[in-house]
C-alpha positions in Angstrom: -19.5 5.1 -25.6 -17.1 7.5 -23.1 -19.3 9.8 -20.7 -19.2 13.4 -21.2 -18.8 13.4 -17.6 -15.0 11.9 -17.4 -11.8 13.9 -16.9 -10.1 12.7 -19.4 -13.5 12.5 -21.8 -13.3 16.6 -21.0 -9.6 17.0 -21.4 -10.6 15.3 -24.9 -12.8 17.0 -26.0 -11.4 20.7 -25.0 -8.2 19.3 -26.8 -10.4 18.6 -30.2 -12.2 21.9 -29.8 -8.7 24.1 -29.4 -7.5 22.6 -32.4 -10.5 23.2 -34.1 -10.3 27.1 -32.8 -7.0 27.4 -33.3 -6.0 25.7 -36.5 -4.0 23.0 -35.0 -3.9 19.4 -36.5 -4.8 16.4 -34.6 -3.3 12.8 -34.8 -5.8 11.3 -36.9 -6.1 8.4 -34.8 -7.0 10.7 -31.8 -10.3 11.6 -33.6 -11.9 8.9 -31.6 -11.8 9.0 -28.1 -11.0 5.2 -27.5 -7.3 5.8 -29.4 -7.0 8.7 -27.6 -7.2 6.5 -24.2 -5.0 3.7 -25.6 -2.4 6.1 -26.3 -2.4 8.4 -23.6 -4.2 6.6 -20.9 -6.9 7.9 -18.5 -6.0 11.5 -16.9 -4.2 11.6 -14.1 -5.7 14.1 -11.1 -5.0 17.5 -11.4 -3.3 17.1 -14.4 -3.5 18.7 -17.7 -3.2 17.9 -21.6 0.1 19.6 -22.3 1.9 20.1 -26.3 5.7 20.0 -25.8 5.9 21.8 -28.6 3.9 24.7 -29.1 4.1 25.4 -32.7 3.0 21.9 -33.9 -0.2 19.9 -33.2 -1.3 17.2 -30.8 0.3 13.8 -31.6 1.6 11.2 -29.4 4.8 12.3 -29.3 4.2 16.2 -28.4 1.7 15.2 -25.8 2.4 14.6 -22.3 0.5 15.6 -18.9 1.5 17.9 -17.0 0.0 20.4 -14.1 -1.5 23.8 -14.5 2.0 25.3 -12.2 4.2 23.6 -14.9 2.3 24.6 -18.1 2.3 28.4 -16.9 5.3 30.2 -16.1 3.5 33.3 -14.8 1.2 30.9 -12.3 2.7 33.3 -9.4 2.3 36.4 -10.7 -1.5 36.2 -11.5 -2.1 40.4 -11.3 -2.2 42.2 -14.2 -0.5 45.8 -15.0 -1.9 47.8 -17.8 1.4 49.2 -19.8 1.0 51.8 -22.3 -2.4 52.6 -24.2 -4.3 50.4 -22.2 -2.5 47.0 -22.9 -3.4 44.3 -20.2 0.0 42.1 -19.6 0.6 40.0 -16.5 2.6 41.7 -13.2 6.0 40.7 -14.2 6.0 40.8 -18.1 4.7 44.2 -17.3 7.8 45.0 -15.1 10.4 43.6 -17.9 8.6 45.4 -20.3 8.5 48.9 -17.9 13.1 48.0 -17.1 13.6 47.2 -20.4 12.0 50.5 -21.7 13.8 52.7 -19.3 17.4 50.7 -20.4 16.7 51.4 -23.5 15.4 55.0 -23.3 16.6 57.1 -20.7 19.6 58.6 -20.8 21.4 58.2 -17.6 23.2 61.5 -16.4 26.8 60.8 -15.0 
Protein backbone atom coordinates (compact mmCIF):
# COMPACT_ATOMS: atom_id res chain seq x y z
CA UNK A 1 0.00 0.00 0.00
CA UNK A 2 1.91 3.50 -1.37
CA UNK A 3 2.00 6.38 1.46
CA UNK A 4 0.02 9.37 0.97
CA UNK A 5 3.15 10.97 2.04
CA UNK A 6 5.42 10.11 -1.25
CA UNK A 7 6.21 12.57 -4.10
CA UNK A 8 5.43 10.65 -6.58
CA UNK A 9 2.16 9.03 -4.43
CA UNK A 10 1.14 13.09 -4.54
CA UNK A 11 2.09 13.73 -8.12
CA UNK A 12 -0.35 10.58 -8.52
CA UNK A 13 -2.92 11.29 -7.03
CA UNK A 14 -3.15 15.29 -8.14
CA UNK A 15 -2.81 13.66 -11.71
CA UNK A 16 -6.04 11.36 -11.07
CA UNK A 17 -7.90 14.26 -9.47
CA UNK A 18 -7.15 16.77 -12.61
CA UNK A 19 -8.41 14.29 -14.83
CA UNK A 20 -11.26 13.79 -12.84
CA UNK A 21 -11.87 17.81 -12.71
CA UNK A 22 -11.14 18.33 -15.95
CA UNK A 23 -12.57 15.56 -18.00
CA UNK A 24 -9.42 14.05 -19.10
CA UNK A 25 -9.06 10.16 -19.55
CA UNK A 26 -6.49 8.17 -17.76
CA UNK A 27 -4.50 4.98 -18.99
CA UNK A 28 -6.48 2.47 -17.50
CA UNK A 29 -3.67 0.76 -16.20
CA UNK A 30 -2.61 3.94 -14.26
CA UNK A 31 -5.69 3.61 -12.05
CA UNK A 32 -3.54 1.84 -9.60
CA UNK A 33 -0.72 3.36 -8.30
CA UNK A 34 1.74 0.34 -8.59
CA UNK A 35 1.37 0.52 -12.74
CA UNK A 36 1.70 3.96 -12.47
CA UNK A 37 5.28 3.40 -10.77
CA UNK A 38 6.26 0.53 -13.18
CA UNK A 39 5.67 2.67 -15.99
CA UNK A 40 6.89 5.92 -15.00
CA UNK A 41 9.11 5.21 -12.16
CA UNK A 42 9.43 7.08 -8.80
CA UNK A 43 9.52 11.11 -9.21
CA UNK A 44 12.47 12.62 -9.73
CA UNK A 45 13.25 15.94 -7.29
CA UNK A 46 11.73 18.95 -8.35
CA UNK A 47 10.20 17.50 -11.08
CA UNK A 48 6.74 17.51 -12.25
CA UNK A 49 3.99 15.24 -14.11
CA UNK A 50 4.00 16.80 -17.51
CA UNK A 51 1.26 15.85 -20.81
CA UNK A 52 3.19 16.41 -24.00
CA UNK A 53 0.14 16.87 -25.51
CA UNK A 54 -2.27 19.04 -24.03
CA UNK A 55 -5.42 18.18 -25.71
CA UNK A 56 -5.26 14.34 -25.00
CA UNK A 57 -5.10 12.50 -21.66
CA UNK A 58 -2.38 10.91 -19.43
CA UNK A 59 -0.90 7.77 -21.07
CA UNK A 60 2.52 6.48 -21.22
CA UNK A 61 3.38 7.93 -24.17
CA UNK A 62 2.15 11.69 -23.45
CA UNK A 63 3.68 11.59 -20.09
CA UNK A 64 7.07 12.70 -19.23
CA UNK A 65 8.69 14.77 -16.22
CA UNK A 66 9.58 17.71 -16.54
CA UNK A 67 10.23 20.98 -14.12
CA UNK A 68 7.87 23.70 -13.20
CA UNK A 69 10.43 26.51 -15.50
CA UNK A 70 9.84 24.06 -18.52
CA UNK A 71 6.05 23.39 -18.13
CA UNK A 72 5.35 27.31 -17.90
CA UNK A 73 6.40 29.64 -20.43
CA UNK A 74 5.39 32.72 -18.43
CA UNK A 75 7.56 31.40 -15.17
CA UNK A 76 9.51 34.92 -15.54
CA UNK A 77 6.87 37.12 -15.96
CA UNK A 78 4.86 36.14 -12.80
CA UNK A 79 2.95 39.89 -12.44
CA UNK A 80 -0.20 40.29 -13.60
CA UNK A 81 -1.77 43.33 -15.75
CA UNK A 82 -5.48 43.83 -15.75
CA UNK A 83 -6.43 44.65 -19.59
CA UNK A 84 -9.77 45.84 -20.37
CA UNK A 85 -12.95 45.29 -18.15
CA UNK A 86 -11.10 43.97 -15.41
CA UNK A 87 -9.46 40.86 -17.13
CA UNK A 88 -6.39 39.44 -15.08
CA UNK A 89 -3.71 38.15 -17.77
CA UNK A 90 -0.04 37.65 -16.98
CA UNK A 91 2.71 40.87 -17.52
CA UNK A 92 3.63 39.91 -21.03
CA UNK A 93 0.42 38.42 -22.56
CA UNK A 94 -0.92 41.62 -21.30
CA UNK A 95 1.74 43.65 -23.28
CA UNK A 96 1.09 41.52 -26.67
CA UNK A 97 -2.37 41.91 -26.16
CA UNK A 98 -1.99 46.00 -25.31
CA UNK A 99 0.82 46.10 -29.08
CA UNK A 100 -1.25 44.06 -30.88
CA UNK A 101 -4.39 46.34 -30.06
CA UNK A 102 -2.71 49.47 -30.90
CA UNK A 103 -1.31 47.67 -34.54
CA UNK A 104 -4.43 46.91 -35.26
CA UNK A 105 -6.33 50.03 -34.18
CA UNK A 106 -4.64 53.22 -34.33
CA UNK A 107 -4.25 54.92 -37.27
CA UNK A 108 -0.79 56.15 -37.59
CA UNK A 109 -0.56 59.75 -38.90
CA UNK A 110 2.31 60.21 -41.62
Amino acid sequence: MPTSKTPTYIIWNSMIQRAKRRGLSVCFRWLKYKNFVADMGKRPTKMTLDRIDNSSGYYPDNCRCTTMKQQDPFDDFKSWLIVGFGVIVPWMVGVIKIVSYFITHIKWVK
